[in-house]
C-alpha positions in Angstrom: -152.9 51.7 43.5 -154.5 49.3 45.8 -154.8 48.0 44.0 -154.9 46.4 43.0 -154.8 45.1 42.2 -158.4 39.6 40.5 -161.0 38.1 42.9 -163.2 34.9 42.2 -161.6 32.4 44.3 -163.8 31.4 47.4 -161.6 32.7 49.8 -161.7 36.4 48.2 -166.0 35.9 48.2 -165.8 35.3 51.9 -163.4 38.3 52.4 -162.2 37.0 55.7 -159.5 38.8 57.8 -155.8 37.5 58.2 -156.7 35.8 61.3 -157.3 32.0 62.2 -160.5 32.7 60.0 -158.8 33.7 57.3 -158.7 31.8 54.2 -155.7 29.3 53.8 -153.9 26.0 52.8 -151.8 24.1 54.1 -150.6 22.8 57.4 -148.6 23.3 61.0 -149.3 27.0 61.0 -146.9 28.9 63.0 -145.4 25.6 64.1 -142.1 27.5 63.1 -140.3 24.5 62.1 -136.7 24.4 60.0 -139.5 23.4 56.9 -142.5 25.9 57.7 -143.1 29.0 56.4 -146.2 30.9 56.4 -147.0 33.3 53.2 -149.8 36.0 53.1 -151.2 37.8 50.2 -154.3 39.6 48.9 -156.7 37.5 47.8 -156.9 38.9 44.2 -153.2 37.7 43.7 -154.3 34.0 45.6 -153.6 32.5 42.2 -150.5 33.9 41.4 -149.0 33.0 44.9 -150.3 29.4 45.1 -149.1 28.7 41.9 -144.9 29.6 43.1 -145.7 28.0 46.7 -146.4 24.9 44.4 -142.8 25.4 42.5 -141.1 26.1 45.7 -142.2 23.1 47.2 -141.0 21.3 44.1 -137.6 22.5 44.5 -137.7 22.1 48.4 -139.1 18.7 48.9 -141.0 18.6 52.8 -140.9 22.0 52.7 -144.6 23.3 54.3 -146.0 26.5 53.9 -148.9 27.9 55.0 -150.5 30.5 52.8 -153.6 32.6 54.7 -155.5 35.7 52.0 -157.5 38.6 52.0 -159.5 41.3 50.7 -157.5 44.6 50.5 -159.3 46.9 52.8 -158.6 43.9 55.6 -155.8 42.8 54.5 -154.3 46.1 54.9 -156.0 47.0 57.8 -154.4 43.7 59.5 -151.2 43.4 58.5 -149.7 46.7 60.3 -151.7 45.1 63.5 -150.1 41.6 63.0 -146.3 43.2 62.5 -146.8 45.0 65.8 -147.9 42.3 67.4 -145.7 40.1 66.1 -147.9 37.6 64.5 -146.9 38.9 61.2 -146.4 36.1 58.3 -143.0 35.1 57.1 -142.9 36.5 53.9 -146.1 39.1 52.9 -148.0 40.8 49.7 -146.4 44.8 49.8 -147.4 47.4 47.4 -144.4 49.5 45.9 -144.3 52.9 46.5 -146.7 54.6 49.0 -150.2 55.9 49.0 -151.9 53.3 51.0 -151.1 51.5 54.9 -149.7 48.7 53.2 -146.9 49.9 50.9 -143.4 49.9 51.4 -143.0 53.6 52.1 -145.1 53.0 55.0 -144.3 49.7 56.5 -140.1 50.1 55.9 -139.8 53.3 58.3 -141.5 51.0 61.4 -138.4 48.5 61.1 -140.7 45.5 60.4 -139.5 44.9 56.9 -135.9 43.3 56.3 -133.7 44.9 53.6 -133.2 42.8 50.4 -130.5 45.1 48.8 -127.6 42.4 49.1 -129.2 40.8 46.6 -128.2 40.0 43.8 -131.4 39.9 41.8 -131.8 43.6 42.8 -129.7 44.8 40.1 -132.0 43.9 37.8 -134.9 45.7 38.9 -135.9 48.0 36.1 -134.7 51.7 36.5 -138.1 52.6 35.6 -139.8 50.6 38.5 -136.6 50.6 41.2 -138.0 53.7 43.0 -140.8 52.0 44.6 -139.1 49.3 45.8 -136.6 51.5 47.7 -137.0 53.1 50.8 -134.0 55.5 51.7 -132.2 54.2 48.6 -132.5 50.5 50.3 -135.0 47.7 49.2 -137.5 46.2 50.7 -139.4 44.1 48.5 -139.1 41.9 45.1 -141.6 43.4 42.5 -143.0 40.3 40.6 -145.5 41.9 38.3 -145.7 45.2 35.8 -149.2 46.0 36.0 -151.6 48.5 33.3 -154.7 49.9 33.8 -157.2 49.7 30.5 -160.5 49.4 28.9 -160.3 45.7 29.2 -163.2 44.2 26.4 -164.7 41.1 25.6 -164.6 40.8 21.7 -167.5 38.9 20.9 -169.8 41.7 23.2 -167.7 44.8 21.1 -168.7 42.5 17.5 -172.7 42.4 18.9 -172.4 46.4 19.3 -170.8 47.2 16.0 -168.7 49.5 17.7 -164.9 50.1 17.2 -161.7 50.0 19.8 -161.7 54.0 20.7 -158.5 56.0 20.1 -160.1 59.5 20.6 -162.4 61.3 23.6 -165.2 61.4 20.7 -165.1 57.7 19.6 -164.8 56.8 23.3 -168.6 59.0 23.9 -169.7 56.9 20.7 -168.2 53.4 21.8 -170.8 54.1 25.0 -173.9 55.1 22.6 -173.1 52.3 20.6 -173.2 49.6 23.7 -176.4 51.7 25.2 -178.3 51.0 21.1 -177.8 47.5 21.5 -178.9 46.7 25.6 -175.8 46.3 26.9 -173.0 48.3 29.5 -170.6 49.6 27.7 -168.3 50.2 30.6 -168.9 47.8 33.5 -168.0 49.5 36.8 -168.2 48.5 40.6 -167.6 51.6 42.5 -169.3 49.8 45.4 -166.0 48.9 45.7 -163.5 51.4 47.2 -160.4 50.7 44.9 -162.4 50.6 41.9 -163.5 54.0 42.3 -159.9 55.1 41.1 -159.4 53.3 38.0 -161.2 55.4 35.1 -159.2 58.5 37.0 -155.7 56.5 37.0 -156.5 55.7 33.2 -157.4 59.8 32.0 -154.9 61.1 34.2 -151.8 59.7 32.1 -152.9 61.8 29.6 -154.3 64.9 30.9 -151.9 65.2 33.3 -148.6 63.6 32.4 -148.5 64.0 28.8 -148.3 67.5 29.0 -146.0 67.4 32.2 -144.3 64.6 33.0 -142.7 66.1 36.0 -146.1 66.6 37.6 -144.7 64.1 40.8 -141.8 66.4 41.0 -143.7 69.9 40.7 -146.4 68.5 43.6 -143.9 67.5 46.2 -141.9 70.7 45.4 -145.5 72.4 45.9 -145.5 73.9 42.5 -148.2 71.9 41.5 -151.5 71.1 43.4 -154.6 68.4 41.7 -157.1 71.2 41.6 -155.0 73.1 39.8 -154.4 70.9 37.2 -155.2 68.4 34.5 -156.6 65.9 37.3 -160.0 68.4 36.8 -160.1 67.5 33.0 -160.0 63.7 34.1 -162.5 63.8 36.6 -165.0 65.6 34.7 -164.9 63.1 31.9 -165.3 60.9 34.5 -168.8 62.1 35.0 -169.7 63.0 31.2 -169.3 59.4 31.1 -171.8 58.4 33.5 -173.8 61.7 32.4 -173.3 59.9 29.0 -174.3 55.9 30.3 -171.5 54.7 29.8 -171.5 52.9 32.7 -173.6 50.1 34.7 -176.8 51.0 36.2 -176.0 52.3 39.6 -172.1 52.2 39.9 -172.2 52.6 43.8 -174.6 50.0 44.1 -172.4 48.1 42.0 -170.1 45.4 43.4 -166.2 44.9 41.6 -167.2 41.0 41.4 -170.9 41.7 39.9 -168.8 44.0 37.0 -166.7 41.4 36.0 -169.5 38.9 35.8 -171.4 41.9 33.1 -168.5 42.0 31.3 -167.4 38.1 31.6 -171.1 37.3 30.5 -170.8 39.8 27.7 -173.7 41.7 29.4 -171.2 44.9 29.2 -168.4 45.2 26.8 -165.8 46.6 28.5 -164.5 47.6 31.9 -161.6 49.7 32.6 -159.6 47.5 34.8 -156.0 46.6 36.1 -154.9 44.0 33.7 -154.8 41.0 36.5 -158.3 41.0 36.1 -158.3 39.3 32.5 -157.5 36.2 34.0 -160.6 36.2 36.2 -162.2 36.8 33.4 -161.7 34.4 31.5 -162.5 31.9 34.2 -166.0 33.2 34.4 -166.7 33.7 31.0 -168.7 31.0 28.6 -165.3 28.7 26.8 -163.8 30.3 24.0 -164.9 33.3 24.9 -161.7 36.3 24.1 -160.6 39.3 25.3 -158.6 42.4 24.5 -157.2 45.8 25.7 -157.3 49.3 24.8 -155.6 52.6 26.6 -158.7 54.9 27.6 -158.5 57.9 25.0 -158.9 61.0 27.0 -158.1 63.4 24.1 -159.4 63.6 20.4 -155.4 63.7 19.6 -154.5 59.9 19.3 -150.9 60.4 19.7 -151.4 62.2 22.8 -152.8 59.2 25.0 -150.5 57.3 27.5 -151.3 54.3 30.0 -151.0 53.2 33.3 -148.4 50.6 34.0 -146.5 50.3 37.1 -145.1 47.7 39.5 -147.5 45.6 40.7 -147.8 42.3 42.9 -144.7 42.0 45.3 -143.7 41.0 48.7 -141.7 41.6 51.7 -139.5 39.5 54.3 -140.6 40.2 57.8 -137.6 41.2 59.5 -138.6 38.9 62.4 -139.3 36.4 60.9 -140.2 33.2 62.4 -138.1 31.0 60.3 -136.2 33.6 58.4 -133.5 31.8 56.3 -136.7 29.8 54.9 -138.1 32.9 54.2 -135.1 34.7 52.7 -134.5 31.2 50.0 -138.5 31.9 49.5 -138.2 35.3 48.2 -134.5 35.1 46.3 -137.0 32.0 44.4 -139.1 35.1 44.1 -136.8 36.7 42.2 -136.2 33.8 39.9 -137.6 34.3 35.7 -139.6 31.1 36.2 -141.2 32.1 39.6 -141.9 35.5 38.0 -143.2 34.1 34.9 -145.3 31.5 36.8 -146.7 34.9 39.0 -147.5 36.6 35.4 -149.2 34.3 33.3 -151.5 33.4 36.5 -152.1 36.9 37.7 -152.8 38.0 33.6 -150.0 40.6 33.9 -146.3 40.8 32.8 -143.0 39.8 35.0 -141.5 43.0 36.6 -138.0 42.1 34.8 -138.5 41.6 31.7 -136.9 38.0 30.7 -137.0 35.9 26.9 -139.0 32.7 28.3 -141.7 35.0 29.3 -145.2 34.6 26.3 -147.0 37.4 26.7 -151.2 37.0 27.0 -152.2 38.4 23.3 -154.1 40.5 25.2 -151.0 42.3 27.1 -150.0 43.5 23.6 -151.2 47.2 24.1 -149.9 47.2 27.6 -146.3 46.1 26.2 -146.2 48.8 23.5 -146.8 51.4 25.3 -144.2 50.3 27.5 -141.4 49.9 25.3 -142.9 53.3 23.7 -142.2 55.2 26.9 -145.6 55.8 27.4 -146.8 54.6 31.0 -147.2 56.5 34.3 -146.9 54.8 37.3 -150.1 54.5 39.3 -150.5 58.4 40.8 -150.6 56.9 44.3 -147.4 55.0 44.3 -145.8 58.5 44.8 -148.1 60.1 47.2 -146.5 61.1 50.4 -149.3 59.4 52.6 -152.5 56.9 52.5 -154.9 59.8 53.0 -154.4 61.2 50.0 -156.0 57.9 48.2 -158.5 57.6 51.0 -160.3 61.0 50.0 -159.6 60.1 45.9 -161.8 57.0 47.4 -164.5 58.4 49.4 -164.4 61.9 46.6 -165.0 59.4 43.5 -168.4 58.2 45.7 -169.2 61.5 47.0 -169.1 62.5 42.9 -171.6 59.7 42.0 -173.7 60.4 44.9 -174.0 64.0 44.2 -173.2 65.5 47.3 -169.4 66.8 45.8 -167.9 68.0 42.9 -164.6 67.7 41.3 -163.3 70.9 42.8 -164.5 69.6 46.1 -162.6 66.4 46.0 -159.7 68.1 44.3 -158.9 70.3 47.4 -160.0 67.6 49.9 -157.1 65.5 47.7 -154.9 68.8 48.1 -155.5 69.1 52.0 -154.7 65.6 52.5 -151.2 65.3 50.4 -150.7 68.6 52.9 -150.5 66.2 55.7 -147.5 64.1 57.2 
């Protein structure tokens, strides 16, 4: 998922490109002295990165590093422009996996990236995660988060509605007519915004899908296995009983990702179904005191049956020509560090990527943590597509769907035709 991946800040409102106009702190860019370094992430992780720049430059005294952020869409759309060119960062936000222009599965092939695997730290990757970090068993990036995708609710909106946490497809339906008798949203959702439009699939498709086969990956790259031909259907058209239902915000596509978090950080709606490093925005918008939770979206009436999204999340990659490289290589081995990971975590709202014991866990993470140690998270479907296009028509399908000028079968075998592709 793109996702990823958590705006607010005022560089993410401008969404500026990765380019002199960009959003960005600190000083002597690209002088490419023995001390610089220049860093560049998406703007939804800004918080996260500023706050191990700030420990790095503890331990490195004079060190200066130049930090530059940007909305997904651009920031992907710039970075394979800026590697070409040579005007790439130092060290760079990468998504694990593939599925999108700027994941490792795409960028590692061109030669830009460096390989990390004499490392030491990468022995420690979990097995469950290690896949996407790899490209032809070699990797490429240090993984700093472990990411879920869930009904994230704010507690005092859920105790105005009277409603209780779902567990089943029915008390999900009721949750929404529960929210609708009291004037408020009961899901908030911004599918103005491309990467948005994914989530409520990525958080049914666990369970429709994977549950039932958790070889799915496997069966679809063998070509035993196509979307249309299986539980993906079921997940998309809950998808629109939902909004058939109004369980959603008012007009979805006209619906911004930072307008939904204000409904739900306002308690105008009392959920959303989000990636976890959005609780931390969140709470910076919501009125003091105010709390949240988490719940796995139900997309059965079978309680036991329901699994989560949790994946690999927030990581980053050396650029293998690197201006100042052996800054940039003690940059990411601190990376790699439980403090720097922990410091990543607790400011992105999600959980280190290796597990350590001086990690405290957001109370709110507790769902996300049991199902993990349950065995009960999928990685995000796209991390394991063989090619960006296939999430580009899951994108443009999901807004077709609201828009009703497609249905799931359409979008399905538009999805089929495009994992086809090389």
């Amino acid at each position: 998922m793109s996702r990823t991946h958590r705006l607010g800040a005022a560089c993410a409102a401008s969404a500026l490109a990765l380019t002199a106009a960009a959003c960005s702190s600190g000083t002597n860019a690209g002088s490419g002295g023995a001390k610089s370094l220049r860093v560049s992430a998406v703007a939804t992780d800004r918080a996260g990165t500023e706050a191990v720049i700030k420990a790095f430059k503890q331990h490195n005294p004079g060190v200066d590093v130049t930090t530059s952020y940007a909305d997904t869409d651009q920031y992907q759309g710039t970075l394979r422009t800026q590697l070409s060119s040579g005007t790439a960062p130092d060290v760079f936000f990468a998504w694990p996996g593939n599925g999108n222009p700027g994941a490792v599965e795409v960028l590692a092939p061109t030669g830009y990236l460096a390989d990390l695997s004499g490392r030491s730290w990468t022995s420690k990757i979990p097995s469950g995660i290690r896949p996407v970090t790899q490209v032809g068993g070699k990797t490429y990036i240090v993984p700093l988060t472990f990411v879920g995708i869930g009904g994230l609710y704010n507690k005092k909106a859920l105790d105005e509605t009277g409603a209780k946490i779902p567990t089943t497809w029915t008390q999900t339906l009721a949750f929404c007519d529960a929210a609708k008798a009291k004037g408020k949203v009961a899901f908030a959702l911004g599918n103005q915004t491309d990467w948005v439009t994914q989530l409520v699939d990525y958080a049914l498709v666990p369970t429709t899908v994977y549950a039932a086969t958790p070889d799915f990956d496997q069966k679809m790259k063998a070509g035993s296995a196509t979307f249309a031909g299986s539980g993906w259907k079921t997940a998309m058209d809950k998808y629109l009983e939902m909004d058939k239902r109004g369980c959603f915000s008012k007009d979805p596509l006209g619906t911004s990702f930072e307008s939904s978090v204000s409904q739900l950080a306002k308690g105008d709606a009392v959920a959303a179904v989000q990636v976890t490093s959005t609780l931390n925005q969140l709470k910076s918008e919501a009125p003091q005191g105010t709390q949240f939770g988490l719940f796995p979206l139900p997309a059965t009436d079978n309680a036991s049956d329901t699994r989560m999204p949790g994946a690999a999340g927030g990581a980053f990659a050396l650029n293998a020509k690197a201006k100042n490289k052996d800054l940039a290589s003690t940059f990411i081995d601190f990376l790699a560090t439980p403090a720097a990971m922990n410091l990543y975590a607790s400011a992105t709202g999600n959980l280190p990527s290796i597990p350590n014991a001086q990690f405290t866990a957001d109370p709110a993470l507790k769902p996300l943590i049991d199902f993990q140690k349950a065995g009960k998270t999928v990685p995000f479907m796209d991390q394991l597509w063989p090619n960006p296009k296939v999430q580009q028509a899951h994108f443009t399908g999901v807004q077709n769907l609201f828009a009703g000028k497609a249905d799931p079968a359409k979008v399905l075998k538009q999805m089929d035709e495009a994992y086809a592709q090389k």
